[in-house]
Every structure is written in C-alpha cells, then in structure tokens.
C-alpha positions in Angstrom: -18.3 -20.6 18.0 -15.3 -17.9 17.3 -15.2 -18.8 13.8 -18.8 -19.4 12.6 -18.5 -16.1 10.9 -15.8 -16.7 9.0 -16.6 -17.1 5.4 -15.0 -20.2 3.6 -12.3 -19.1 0.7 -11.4 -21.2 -1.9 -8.0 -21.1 -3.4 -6.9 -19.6 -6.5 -4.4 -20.1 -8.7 -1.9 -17.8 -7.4 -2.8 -19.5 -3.7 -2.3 -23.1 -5.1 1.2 -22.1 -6.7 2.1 -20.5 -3.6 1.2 -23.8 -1.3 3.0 -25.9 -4.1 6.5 -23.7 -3.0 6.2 -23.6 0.5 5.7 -27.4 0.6 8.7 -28.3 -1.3 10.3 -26.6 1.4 11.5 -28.9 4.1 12.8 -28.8 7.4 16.4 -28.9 6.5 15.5 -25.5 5.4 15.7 -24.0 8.9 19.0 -23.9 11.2 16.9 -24.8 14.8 13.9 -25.9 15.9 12.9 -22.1 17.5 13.6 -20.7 13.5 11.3 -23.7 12.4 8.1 -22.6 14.8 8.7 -19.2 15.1 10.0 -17.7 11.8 8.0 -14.8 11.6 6.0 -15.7 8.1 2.6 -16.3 8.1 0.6 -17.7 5.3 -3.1 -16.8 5.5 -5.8 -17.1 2.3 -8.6 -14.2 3.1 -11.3 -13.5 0.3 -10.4 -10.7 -1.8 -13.2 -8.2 -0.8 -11.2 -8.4 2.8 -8.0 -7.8 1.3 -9.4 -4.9 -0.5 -10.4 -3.6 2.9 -7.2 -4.2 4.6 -5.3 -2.6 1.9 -7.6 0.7 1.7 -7.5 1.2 5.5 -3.5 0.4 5.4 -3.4 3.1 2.8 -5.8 5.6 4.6 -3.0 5.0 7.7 -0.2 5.3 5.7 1.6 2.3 6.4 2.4 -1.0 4.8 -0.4 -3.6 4.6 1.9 -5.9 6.6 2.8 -3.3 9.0 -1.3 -2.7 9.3 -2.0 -6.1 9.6 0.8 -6.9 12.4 -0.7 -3.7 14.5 -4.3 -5.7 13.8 -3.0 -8.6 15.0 -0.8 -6.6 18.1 -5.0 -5.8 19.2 -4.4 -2.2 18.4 
C-alpha cells in the first residue's frame, strides 16, 4: 500500500491546541466555496525527527522550510 511506511504520530500538546483553533473556525470564516477548498494552508502532523530533516535540508538550500516543502511537494 502507498502508505504502509508511514509511521503513526501521535499528537502533542502544541498539535492538540492547534486542532482546538482551527476547529472553532467555521465556514462563515471564508467569503466562497473556492476560498473554503482551496485556501492554500495545510495542516500536516509529521514526527519530529522528520521535521528536523526537512528543516536541515531547507537550511542547507537556503530557503524557507515552507518554501522547501512546497518545491517537495511541486515533485522537484
């Protein structure tokens, strides 16, 4: 399967107060249905050695971890 190799991350703190605000956000938040799907944000729980990683190699490019991760995500 594509994601059998995919460790299994358990929230932290930090993750469980970040869920808590995003979920108080409704959809009378957004002005259209196309801002509502498609807003650009992404929230995505990986385990910390990964974020480590992607960090370092972000660094070692020069550029942002977001911008890193985006290019990743591009298939660059």
């Amino acid at each position: 399967m594509l994601f059998d190799n995919i460790p299994e991350v358990e929230p932290d703190l930090e993750d469980i107060e970040a869920i808590a605000r995003i979920e108080v956000r409704n959809d009378s938040d957004y002005k259209t249905k196309e801002e509502m799907e498609y807003n650009g944000k992404i929230l995505v729980r990986v385990p910390k050695s990964l974020h480590r990683d992607l960090l370092a190699q972000a660094k070692n490019e020069g550029v942002s971890l977001n911008q890193f991760i985006v290019y990743k995500l591009a298939g660059q």
